[in-house]
C-alpha positions as CSV (number, residue, x, y, z in Angstrom):
1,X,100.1,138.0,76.8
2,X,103.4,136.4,76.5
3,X,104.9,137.3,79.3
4,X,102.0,135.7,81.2
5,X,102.4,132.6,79.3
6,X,106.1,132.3,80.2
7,X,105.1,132.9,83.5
8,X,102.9,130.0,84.1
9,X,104.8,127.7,82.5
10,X,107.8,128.3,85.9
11,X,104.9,127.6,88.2
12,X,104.4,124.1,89.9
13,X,102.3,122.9,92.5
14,X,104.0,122.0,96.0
15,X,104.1,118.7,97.4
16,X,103.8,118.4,100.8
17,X,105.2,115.2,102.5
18,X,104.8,116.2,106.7
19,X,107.4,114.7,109.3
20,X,106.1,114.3,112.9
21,X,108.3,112.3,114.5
22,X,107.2,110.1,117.6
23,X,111.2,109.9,118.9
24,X,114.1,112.2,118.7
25,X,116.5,112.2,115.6
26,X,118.9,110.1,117.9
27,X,116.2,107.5,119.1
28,X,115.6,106.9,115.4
29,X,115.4,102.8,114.6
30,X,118.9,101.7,112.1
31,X,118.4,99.3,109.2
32,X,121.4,96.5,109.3
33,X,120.0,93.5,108.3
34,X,116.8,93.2,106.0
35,X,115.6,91.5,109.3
36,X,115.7,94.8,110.7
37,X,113.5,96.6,107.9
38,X,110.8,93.1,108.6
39,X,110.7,93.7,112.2
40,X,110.3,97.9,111.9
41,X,108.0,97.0,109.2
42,X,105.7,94.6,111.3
43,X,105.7,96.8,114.0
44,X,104.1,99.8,111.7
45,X,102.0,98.1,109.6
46,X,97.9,98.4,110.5
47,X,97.5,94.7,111.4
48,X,93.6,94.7,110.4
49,X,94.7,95.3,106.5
50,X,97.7,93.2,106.3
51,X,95.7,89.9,105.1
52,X,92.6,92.0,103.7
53,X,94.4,94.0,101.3
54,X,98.0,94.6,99.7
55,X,99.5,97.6,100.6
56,X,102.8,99.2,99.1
57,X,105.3,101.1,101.6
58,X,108.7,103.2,101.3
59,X,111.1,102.8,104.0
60,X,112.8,106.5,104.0
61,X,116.6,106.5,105.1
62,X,119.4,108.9,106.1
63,X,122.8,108.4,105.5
64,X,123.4,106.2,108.2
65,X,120.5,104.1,107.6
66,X,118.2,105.6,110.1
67,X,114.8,105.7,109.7
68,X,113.4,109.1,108.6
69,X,109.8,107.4,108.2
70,X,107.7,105.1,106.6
71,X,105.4,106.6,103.6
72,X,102.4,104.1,102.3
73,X,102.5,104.4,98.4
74,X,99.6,102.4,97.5
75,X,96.4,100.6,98.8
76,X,94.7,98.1,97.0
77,X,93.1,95.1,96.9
78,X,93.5,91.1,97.9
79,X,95.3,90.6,94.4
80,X,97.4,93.9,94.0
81,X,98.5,97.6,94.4
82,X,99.4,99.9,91.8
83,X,103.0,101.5,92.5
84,X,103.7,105.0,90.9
85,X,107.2,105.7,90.7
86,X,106.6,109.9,90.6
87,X,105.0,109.3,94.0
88,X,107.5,107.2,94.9
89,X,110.5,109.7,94.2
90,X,109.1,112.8,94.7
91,X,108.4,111.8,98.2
92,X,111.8,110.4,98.5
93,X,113.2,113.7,97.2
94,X,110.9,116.0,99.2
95,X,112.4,114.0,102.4
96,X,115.7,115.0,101.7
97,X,116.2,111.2,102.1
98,X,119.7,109.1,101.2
99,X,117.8,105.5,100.6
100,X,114.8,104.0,100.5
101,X,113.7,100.5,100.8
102,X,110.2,99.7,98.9
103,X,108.5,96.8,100.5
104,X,104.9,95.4,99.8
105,X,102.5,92.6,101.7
106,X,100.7,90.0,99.8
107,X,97.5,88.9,101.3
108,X,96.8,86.0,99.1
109,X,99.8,84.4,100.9
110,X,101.5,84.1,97.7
């Protein structure tokens, strides 16, 4: 019985975070400028939820400041988005990422 119990306490579930990329590793967009990160940003974002509801992103970097992808943390409504910080870094983690770059829209326009 205890050996069972010491067993189950080393077991975790797995968290799968999945990578398709649309463009090879060397086609991959570079983050300079904060400019950069609005324009890769507006160019991913689903433009029908963008005023409707506030949505919370991670920006996922290499070293080099490549884009590895863009992960949507949170969904919620016209007044705000609840951000967990586990989801956050464990995706960061599972990525294998150097940086990230958390970035949210506010539909209220404030």
């Amino acid at each position: 019985m205890i050996m069972q119990a010491q067993t189950n306490l080393f077991q975790a579930s797995e968290i799968k975070v999945s990578y398709l990329p649309k463009f090879k590793a060397y086609e991959r967009p570079k983050i300079s400028t904060s400019k950069d990160a609005y324009e890769i940003l507006v160019n991913n974002w689903d433009h029908g939820m963008i005023e409707m509801r506030e949505q919370m992103k991670v920006i996922l970097l290499n070293r080099a400041n490549n884009v590895l992808g863009i992960f949507n943390v949170s969904t919620g409504g016209q007044a705000g988005t609840v951000c967990d910080p586990k989801i956050v870094f464990a995706t960061a983690l599972k990525a294998n990422d150097a940086g990230i770059i958390l970035v949210h829209n506010h539909p209220s326009g404030i």
